[in-house]
N, C-alpha and C positions, 0 to 999 in steps of 0.2 A: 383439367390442366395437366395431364398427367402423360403428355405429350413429345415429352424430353427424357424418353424412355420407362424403363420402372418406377410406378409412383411409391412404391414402398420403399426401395432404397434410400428416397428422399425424403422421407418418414425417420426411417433409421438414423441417415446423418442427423438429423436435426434432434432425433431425442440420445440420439451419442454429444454432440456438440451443448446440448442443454445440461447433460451432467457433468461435461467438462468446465463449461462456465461454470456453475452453481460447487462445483470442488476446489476450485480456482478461489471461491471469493472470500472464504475468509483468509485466506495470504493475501490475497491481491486489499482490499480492506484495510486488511494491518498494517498492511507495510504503505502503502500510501498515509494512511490515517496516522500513525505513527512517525514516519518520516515529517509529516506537515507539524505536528509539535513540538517534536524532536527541533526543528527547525526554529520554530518559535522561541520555545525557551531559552536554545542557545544562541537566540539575536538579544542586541544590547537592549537594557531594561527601560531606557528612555526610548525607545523606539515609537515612533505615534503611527497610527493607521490611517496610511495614505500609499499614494500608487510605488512608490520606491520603498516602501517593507515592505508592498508584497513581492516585488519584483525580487528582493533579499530572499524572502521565503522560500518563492518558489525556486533561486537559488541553491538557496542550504539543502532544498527537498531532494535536488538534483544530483546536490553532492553525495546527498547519504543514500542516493538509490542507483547510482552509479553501476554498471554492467547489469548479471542476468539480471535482479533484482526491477531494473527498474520495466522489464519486459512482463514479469505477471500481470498486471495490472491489462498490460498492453492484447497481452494473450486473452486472458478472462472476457474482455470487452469484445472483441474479435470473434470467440468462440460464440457468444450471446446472438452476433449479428448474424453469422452465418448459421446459427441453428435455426434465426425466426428467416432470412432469409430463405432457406431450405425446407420449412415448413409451409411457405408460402406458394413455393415451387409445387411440393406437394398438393395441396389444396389451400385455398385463400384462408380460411379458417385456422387451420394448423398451426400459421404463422402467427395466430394474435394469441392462440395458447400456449404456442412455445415460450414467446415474450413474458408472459403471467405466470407458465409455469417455472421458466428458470429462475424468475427473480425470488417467487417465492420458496425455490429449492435453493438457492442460493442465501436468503436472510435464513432458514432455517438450518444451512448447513456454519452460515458463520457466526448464530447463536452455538450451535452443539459444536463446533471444532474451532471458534475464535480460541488465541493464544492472548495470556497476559502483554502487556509492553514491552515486558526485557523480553521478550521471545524473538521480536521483529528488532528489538535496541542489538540484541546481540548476532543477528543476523549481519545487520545494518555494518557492526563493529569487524565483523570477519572479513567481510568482503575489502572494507575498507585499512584493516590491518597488510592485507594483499596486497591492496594500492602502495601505502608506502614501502612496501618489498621491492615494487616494480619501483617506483620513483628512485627508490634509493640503487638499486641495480643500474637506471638507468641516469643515473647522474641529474637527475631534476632536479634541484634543490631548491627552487620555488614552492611546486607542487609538496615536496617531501615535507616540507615545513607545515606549508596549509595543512595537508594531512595530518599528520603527527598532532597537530593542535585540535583538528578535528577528534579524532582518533584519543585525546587522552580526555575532552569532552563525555563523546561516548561515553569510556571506560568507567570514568565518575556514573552517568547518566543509570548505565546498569547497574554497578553496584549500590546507587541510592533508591531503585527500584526492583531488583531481583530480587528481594525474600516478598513482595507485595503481587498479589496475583491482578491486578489492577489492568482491565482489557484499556487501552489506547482511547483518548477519547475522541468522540465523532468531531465531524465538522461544526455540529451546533453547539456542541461542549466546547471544543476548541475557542470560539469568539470569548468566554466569559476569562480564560486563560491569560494571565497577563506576561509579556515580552519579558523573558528573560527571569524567569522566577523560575526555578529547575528544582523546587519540592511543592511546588502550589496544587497539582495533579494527585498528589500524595496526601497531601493536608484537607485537599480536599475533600477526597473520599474516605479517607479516615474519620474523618470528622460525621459522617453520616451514619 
């Protein structure tokens, strides 16, 4: 298959675009994983699980991932595709180990370089201190409100999690998490 010029080049992209994915993933992880509880907890406590909280959710997720942020995610994904796609290019084969091999260089890269929570919380909170720079410059006072509420959320959010090196929890953690309990993550794993 090696057809569409040098088959090594297409070798090369694919295990450049595999270590890109796999460096990618524990940002892209966190701040996903992170934004979605971040979310959670700051929805109201009586919340019940049905299709308009998650639509809330996903939401608040939107709000707190707002500009570059919410593109890692988008990139890392992107990179994975195009490395197994370009492996495939190269020989059929290549393409089913690139798939295997980034994922599994990727869960070993966001075991050894995942970040606590306030890492991605304080990310979350920069970008969106920004925001209401821009709102308030540009005369929104809608948006500057929501923000600013947002924004002193956060600001709580980190300081009752930044002395806890406590990684963000998954998506299968997250369900046991109850709506709007902003130390239950903390209690939790303290408690173990």
């Amino acid at each position: 298959m090696q057809t569409l010029g040098n088959g090594n080049t297409y070798l090369l992209i694919s295990i450049g675009l595999a270590v890109i994915s796999a460096a990618l993933k524990p940002l892209s992880d966190g701040l996903l994983d992170t934004s979605l509880w971040a979310a959670k907890i700051l929805a109201p406590s009586d919340a019940e699980e049905n299709a308009a909280t998650k639509q809330l959710l996903k939401l608040g997720q939107a709000a707190l991932m707002e500009g570059w942020l919410s593109n890692v995610p988008f990139i890392a994904t992107i990179a994975l595709c195009l490395s197994v796609m370009s492996g495939f290019v190269y020989h059929w084969w290549t393409g089913i180990i690139m798939l295997f091999a980034s994922t599994a260089l990727g869960m070993l890269a966001k075991t050894l370089w995942g970040r606590p929570a306030s890492y991605y919380l304080t990310l979350m909170l920069h970008k969106l201190v920004n925001r209401v720079a821009d709102y308030r410059r540009e005369g929104d006072l809608e948006r500057l409100d929501a923000a600013q509420s947002l924004c002193e959320d956060l600001q709580y959010l980190v300081y009752l999690y930044q002395s806890s090196q406590l990684r963000p929890p998954t998506p299968e953690q997250l369900i046991e998490i109850p709506y709007g309990d902003l130390a239950c993550w903390l209690e939790r794993e303290s408690g173990r």
